[in-house]
Phi, psi and omega in degrees: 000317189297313176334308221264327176296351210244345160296302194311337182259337175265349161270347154338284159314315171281345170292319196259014174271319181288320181312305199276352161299290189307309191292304179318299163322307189267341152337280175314330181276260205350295192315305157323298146010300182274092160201134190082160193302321159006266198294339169259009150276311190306339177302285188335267201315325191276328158334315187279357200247299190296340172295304155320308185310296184332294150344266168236075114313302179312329184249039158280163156290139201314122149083066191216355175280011157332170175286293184323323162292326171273280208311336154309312193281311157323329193254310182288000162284312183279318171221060206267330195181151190325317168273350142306339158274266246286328160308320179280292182339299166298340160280348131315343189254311168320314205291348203276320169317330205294298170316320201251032152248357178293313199294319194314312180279349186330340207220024177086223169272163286333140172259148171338095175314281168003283187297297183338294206296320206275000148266000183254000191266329184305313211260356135329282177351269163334286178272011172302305204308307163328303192317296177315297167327297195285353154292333162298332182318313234161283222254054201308333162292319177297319170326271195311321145309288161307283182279295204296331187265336166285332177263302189302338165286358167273311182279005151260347172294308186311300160309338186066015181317151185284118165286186193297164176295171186016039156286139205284074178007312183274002175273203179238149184023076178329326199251346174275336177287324187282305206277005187263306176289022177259345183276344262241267196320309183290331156310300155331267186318309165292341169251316164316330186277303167294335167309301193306307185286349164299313197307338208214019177279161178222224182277301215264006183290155165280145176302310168342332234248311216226351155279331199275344168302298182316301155346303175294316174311319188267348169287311186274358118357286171276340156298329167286306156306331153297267185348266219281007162264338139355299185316335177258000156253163339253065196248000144233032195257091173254327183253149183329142147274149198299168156256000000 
């Protein structure tokens, strides 16, 4: 009997040394990740997206939380009705962008021109699509900021277009400067919203109501610090990029 606790305790232990390899392991690929402007949109993104699942999930009704009931509130959060496809589609398109300045930074300063363009052509892309959304929304100023003004600053950045007449030569990038102040209004808007629901919550308010802002703050967060790690190509690519 004493036998069989003390196998029973060394397979525990070696069950929870693999557990704790496995978190590890992945922590470290996660950490890889972050290295180049890549890796902090797709964390924004994938936060914003498992944040939304999560949400809702969260507002089925008691004892709707079967595999049919998440699996149900999922597909209707990702494709429920046209603007929940054009959010989930610009968000797949973020992700794809997101890839391909991670591979573009793999190896540090300078990055692959090539990809670096072909994420900044992506992530035009991505937000006309955003745009549409938030127009299904609603929301015709973030439409016009987010999305219309986030994609020109991505496809002249993808382009290399010639900045506005009496842009100062010496400040950084114009069109990488539009995608960070496309963010502005929507920053703007997720903390005024949270202010309000601090303001006026009540016993019956939902966490949600006031967790999913804080969220949006650490997605744009992340986002931002891509966007300004940007900022120095390619106005310091003087010697070729690796191949």
């Amino acid at each position: 009997m004493e036998r069989m606790s003390i196998e029973t305790t060394l397979v525990a232990r070696h069950d929870m040394a693999a557990a704790g390899a496995t978190v590890h392991g992945i922590l470290r690929q996660a950490g890889a990740r972050l290295v180049g402007p890549g890796g902090y949109y797709n964390a924004g993104n994938a936060l914003g997206l498992a944040a939304g699942i999560a949400v809702a999930i969260s507002a089925l009704p008691e004892g709707g939380m079967g595999v049919g009931g998440v699996l149900g509130a999922t597909l209707a959060y990702l494709g429920g009705d046209p603007t929940a496809l054009a959010l989930t589609g610009a968000t797949a398109i973020f992700f794809w962008s997101g890839e391909c300045y991670h591979r573009a930074w793999a190896n540090g300063f300078p990055p692959i021109e090539a990809l670096n363009r072909r994420g900044d052509f992506l992530s035009g892309i991505g937000a006309l699509i955003l745009g549409l959304a938030l127009l299904g929304l609603g929301q015709p100023i973030l439409a016009a900021t987010a999305g219309l003004l986030h994609a020109l600053g991505k496809f002249g950045s993808a382009g290399h277009w010639r900045p506005m007449p009496g842009w100062q030569g010496n400040w950084p990038n114009f069109y990488r400067t539009l995608v960070l102040v496309s963010r502005v209004p929507a920053i703007l808007a997720t903390i005024l919203g949270l202010i309000d629901v601090l303001a006026t919550r009540t016993a019956a308010t939902p966490s949600s109501a006031w967790l999913m802002p804080l969220v949006f703050l650490g997605c744009y967060a992340f986002w931002c610090r891509a966007d300004l790690m940007l900022f120095d190509w390619p106005a310091k690519t003087a010697e070729p990029a690796r191949a």
